[in-house]
N, C-alpha and C positions, 0 to 999 in steps of 0.2 A: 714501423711495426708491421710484422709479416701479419696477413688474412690466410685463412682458409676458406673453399668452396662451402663448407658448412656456414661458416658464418657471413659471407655473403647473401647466402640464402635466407640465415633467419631476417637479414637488411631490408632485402626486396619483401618477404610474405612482412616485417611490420611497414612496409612502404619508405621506410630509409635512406633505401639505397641510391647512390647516386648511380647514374645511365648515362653515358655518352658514345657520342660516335666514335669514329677511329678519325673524322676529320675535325671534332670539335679536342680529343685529346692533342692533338698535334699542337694546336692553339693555346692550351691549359698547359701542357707545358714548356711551353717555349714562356709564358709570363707567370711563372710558380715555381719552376723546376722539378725535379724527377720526384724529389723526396714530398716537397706535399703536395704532387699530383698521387701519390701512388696511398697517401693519407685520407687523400678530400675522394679520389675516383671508385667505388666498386668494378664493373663493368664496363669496356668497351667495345662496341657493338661494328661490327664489318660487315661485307658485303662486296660480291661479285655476279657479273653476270655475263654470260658469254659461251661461246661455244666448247663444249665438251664432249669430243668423241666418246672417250672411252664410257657409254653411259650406256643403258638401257632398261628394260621391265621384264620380270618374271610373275605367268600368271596362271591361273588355272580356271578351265572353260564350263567345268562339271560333264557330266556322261551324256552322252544320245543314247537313243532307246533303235535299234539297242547299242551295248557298250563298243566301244571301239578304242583300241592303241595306237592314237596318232606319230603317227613317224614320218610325217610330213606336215607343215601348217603352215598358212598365211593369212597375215593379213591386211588388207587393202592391196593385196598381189605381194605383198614384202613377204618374203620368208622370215620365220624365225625360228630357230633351234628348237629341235622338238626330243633330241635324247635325252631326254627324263625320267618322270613317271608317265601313267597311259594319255592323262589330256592337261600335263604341265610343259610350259613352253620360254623363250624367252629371245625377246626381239631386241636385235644392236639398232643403235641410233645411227649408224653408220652403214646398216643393211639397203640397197638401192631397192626397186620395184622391179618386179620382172615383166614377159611378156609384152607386148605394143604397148607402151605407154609413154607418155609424155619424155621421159627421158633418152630414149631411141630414137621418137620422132625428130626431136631437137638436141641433135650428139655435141657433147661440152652442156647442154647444160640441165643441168643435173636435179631435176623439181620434184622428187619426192621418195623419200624411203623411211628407216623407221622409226627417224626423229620426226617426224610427219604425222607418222600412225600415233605414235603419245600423244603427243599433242592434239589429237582428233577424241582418241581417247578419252583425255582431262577434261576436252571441250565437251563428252558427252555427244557428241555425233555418234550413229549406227556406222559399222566398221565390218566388211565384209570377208568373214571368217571359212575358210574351206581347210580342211584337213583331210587327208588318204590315208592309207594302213596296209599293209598286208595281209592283216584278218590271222585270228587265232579263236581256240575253241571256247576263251572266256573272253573274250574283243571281237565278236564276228561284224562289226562292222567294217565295211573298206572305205566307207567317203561319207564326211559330212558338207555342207554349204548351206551357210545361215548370215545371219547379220547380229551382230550383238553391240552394246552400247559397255560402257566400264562396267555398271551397276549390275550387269550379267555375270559379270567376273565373278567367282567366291574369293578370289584374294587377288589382285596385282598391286603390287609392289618395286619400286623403281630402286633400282642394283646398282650402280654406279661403279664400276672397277677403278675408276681412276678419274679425278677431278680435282679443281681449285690448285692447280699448279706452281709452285713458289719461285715466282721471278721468272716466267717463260721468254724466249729472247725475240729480241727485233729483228723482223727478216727483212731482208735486201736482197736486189738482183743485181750482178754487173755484169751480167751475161750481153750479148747484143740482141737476145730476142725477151717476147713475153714468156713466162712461164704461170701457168697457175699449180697454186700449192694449196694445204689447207688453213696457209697463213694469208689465203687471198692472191689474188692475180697481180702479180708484180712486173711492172713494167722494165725495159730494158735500160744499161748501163746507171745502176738506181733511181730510175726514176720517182720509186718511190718507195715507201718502206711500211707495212703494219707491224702492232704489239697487241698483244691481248690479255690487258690487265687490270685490274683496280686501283696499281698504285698504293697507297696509306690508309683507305678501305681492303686491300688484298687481305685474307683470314693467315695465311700463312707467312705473309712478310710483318703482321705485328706479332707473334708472336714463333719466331725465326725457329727456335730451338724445338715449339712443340712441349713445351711445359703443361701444358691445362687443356692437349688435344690425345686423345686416343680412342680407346674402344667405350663405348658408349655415350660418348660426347654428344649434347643434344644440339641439332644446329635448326636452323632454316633453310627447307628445303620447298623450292619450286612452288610457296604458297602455302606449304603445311610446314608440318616438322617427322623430321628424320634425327639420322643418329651416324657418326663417324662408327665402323664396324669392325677397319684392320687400317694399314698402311697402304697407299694405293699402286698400282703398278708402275714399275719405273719409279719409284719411290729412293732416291739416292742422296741421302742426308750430309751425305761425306763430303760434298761438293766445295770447295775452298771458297771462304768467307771473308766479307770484309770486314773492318775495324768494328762496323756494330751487330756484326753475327748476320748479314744479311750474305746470303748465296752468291758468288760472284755468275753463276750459269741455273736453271731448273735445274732444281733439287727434289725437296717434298712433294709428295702426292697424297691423297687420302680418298679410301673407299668409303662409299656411304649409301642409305638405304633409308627408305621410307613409305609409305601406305601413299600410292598413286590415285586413291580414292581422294586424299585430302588437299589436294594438289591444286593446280591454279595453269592453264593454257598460256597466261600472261607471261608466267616463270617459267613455263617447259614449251621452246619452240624449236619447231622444224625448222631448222637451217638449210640452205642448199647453195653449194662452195663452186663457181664455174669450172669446169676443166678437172676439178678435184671429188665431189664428192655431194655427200649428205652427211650433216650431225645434227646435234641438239643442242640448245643454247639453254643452258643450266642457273636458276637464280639461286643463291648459295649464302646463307649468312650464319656467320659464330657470333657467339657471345665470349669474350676474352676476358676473364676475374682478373683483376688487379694485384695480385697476390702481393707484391713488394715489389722496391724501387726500380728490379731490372725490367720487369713486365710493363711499369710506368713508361720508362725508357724506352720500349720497344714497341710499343702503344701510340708513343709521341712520335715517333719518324714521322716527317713530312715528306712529301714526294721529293727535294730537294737532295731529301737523305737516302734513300733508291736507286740504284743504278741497275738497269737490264742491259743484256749483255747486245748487242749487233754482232746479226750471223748470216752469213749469206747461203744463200739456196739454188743459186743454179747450177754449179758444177762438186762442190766439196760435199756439201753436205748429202745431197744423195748418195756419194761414195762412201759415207758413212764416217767422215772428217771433217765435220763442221770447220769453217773459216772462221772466227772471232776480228770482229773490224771494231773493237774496241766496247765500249759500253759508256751512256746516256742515263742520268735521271729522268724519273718520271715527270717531274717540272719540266726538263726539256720538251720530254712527249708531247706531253696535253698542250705546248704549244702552236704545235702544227706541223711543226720542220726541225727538224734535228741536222747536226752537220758531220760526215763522215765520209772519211779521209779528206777534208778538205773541202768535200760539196753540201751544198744544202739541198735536204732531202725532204719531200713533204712527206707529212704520216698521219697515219690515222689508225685506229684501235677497231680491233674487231669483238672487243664486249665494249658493254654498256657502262659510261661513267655514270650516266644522270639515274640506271636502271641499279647499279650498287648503292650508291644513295639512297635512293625511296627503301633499299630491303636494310641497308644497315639504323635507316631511321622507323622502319614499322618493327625491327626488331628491338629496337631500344624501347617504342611501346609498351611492345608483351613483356618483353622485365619487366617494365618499369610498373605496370599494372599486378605484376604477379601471374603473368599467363603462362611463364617461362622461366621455367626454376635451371637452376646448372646442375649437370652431371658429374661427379667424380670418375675421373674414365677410368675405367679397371685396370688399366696400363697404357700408359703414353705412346704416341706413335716414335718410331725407334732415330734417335737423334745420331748424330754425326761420330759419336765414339761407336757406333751400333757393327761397323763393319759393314753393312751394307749398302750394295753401289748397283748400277744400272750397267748390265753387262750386253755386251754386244752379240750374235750369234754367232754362235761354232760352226763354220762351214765344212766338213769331212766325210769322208769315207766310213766305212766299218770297220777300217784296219786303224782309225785314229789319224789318216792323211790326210 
């Protein structure tokens, strides 16, 4: 018998409702089966954590006296986008530090930008704010320089273009030298290989198609709660599937958003990538309604039942041709070592297994108390019949060459 998100809800506020994990359903039903898993479960609860470029905060600093139209701004020396309004800004997690700083002193390696600055942020540390202008007759200010903490903010809010990425693939090198990438420093003729993923906690490999994810979708985010807001960038749903609807390459993406005041330093950390870069390491949890037997189904996947794609990065993929060197279950992963074309390769995950755990079980919690009602999303994020794919850039002229 089909649920609706309404009546899940009334489940949870009279305390009914049954709560599980994405790694205790896998378990339920492998000994039930789909059909009275999908009877006996409301809810199950995922969880990822791990590095997220595409992420950042948008915020607003209030006036100096007097006003000023910031068009330039940093903070802790990181720039952040200042074409806004007069003192609204918005800082990439990916932004480095400028000027003498630790990063130039020690070239390759890469210790602070403005996955950094949130995270200093959330921690409530003082953060050292300068903004310039060019001065107008209702902004006559040209420069501020102050220190402010988040709670100075009137609003910041974490923006997230693109996050929780569905089935990202496992890099390799067979090159003869090292390379670093932002899948981690990959030693020569495979030495070794990273993935970065959740596996059977992943929010978007249990529910493949994006049935009960779209605009307003309430998740966990970073220690608080946010809200899925559109489809995320590179969001390409079309991606050919296997027998149980699972992406054979990244596929889905999702934007998301939420009040950086509610946040948690634990869930939002500066990362910093050798040879590559800076991000932030994103902790991300859905709630998935049970709706009927297919969600049951798709809820239950074991890492077993997962395979991520192997793609090699030293010479194809920069040219924008990824190599595909086959594809691995996530049971192979979390082993150690995986074996491709032949060799055994060690590997290791650049998010947290044990750090998806703890969010997919504090979020079965707040259900399970009633802290955490489910959203009906106003529209789903746009599945695999949607037409839309992830397209490459146009390189040309003005005559169209």
């Amino acid at each position: 018998m089909a649920k609706t998100i309404a009546e899940i809800n009334e489940r949870i506020r009279a305390g009914k409702a049954v709560v599980v994990t994405g790694e205790e359903m896998v378990s339920i039903v492998r000994t039930e089966g789909t059909a009275k898993a999908a009877e006996k479960v409301d809810v199950v609860t995922t969880g990822t954590f791990g590095p997220m470029c595409s992420s950042g905060a948008y915020f607003n600093f209030g006036h100096a006296t007097p006003r000023m139209k910031a068009s330039k701004v940093w903070l802790n020396d990181v720039e952040a986008y200042a074409g806004l309004a007069a003192v609204d800004a918005y800082i990439g997690a990916t932004q480095l530090i400028e000027g003498d700083s630790a990063n130039s002193r020690y070239p390759g390696e890469f210790v602070y930008g403005g996955g950094h600055v949130i995270q200093d942020l959330v921690a409530r540390k003082k953060v050292h704010l300068r903004a310039t202008s060019y001065g107008t007759d209702c902004y006559p200010n040209k420069e501020v320089d102050t220190w402010i903490t988040l709670d100075d903010l009137n609003e910041a809010v974490l923006f997230n273009p693109r996050n929780c990425y569905q089935n990202y693939a496992v890099s390799v090198n067979h090159s003869d030298r090292s390379i670093c990438t932002y899948m981690g420093q990959l030693k020569p003729r495979m030495g070794n290989a990273y993935y970065c993923s959740a596996g059977c906690l992943s929010p978007l490999l249990n529910d493949p198609f994006y049935r009960t994810l779209g605009l307003g979708t309430r998740i966990w985010l970073g220690g608080g709660e946010g809200y899925i807001v559109w489809q995320g960038t590179q969001h390409s749903p079309g991606t050919p599937r296997d027998e149980n609807g699972i992406p054979r390459s990244p596929a889905g993406t999702m934007a998301v958003m939420g009040d950086l005041k509610g946040m948690s330093p634990e869930w939002l950390a500066g990362v910093s990538l050798r040879g590559y870069g800076v991000s932030l390491a994103v902790g991300i949890g859905v709630a998935i309604p049970v709706l009927d037997e297919d969600l049951a189904r798709t809820t239950g996947l074991g890492d077993e039942d997962l395979c991520a794609p192997v793609v090699e990065y030293s010479e194809l993929y920069p040219g924008n041709k990824p190599q595909p060197y086959g594809s691995v279950s996530y049971a192979q992963l979390k082993t150690g070592a995986i074996e491709v074309q032949g060799k055994r390769v060690p590997v290791a995950s650049l998010s947290s297994y044990p750090g998806a755990v703890r969010i997919a079980s504090e979020l079965k919690e707040r259900v399970s108390r009633g802290d955490f009602m489910l959203v009906e999303p106003v529209f789903t994020l746009p599945g695999p019949d949607s037409g839309i794919e992830f397209k490459p850039l146009p390189q040309r002229g003005p005559d169209g060459i």
